[in-house]
N, C-alpha and C positions, 0 to 999 in steps of 0.2 A: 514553518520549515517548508522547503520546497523537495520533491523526489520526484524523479526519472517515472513516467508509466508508462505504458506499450496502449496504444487506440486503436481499436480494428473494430470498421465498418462492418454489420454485415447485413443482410436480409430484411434485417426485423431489430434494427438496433446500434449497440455497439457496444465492445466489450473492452474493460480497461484491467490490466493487472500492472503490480509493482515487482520491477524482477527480485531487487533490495530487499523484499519481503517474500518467501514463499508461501504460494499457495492466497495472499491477498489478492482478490480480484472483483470485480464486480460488473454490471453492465448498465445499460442505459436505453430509452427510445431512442435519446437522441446524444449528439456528444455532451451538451452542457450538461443533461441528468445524470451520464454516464460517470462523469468527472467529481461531479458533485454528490453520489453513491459512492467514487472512490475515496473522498476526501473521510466521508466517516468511517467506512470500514479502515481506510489507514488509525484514525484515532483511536477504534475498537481496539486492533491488532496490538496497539501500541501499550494500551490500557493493561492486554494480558500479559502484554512482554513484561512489563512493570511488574506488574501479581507475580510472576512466576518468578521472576529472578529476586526476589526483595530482598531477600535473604543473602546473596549470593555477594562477594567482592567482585564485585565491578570494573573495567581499567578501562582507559581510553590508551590505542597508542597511534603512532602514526607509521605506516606503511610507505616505502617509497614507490615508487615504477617509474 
């Protein structure tokens, strides 16, 4: 799956978050590190989404705008 992340240079690095997700973010020395820290912490996040809702009915719907 593909999602939206925010990459900001800075000093010492570079720091990536997913807005789609709060509070997932992670950082990097460089962009490629940064991107590829964010790629597992999205699977992590995803992992407990899963756990925590297992139990729960689920829907998919579609939104317009």
């Amino acid at each position: 799956m593909k999602y939206k992340v925010v990459l900001e240079k800075f000093d010492h690095g570079f720091t990536v978050s997913v807005p789609a997700f709060p509070g997932c973010h992670s950082k990097g020395d460089t962009e490629e590190e940064a991107l590829e820290n964010i790629a597992y912490v999205i699977h992590e996040y995803l992992e407990v989404v899963t756990a925590l809702y297992q139990d729960k009915v689920i829907r998919e719907i579609e939104v317009e705008m």
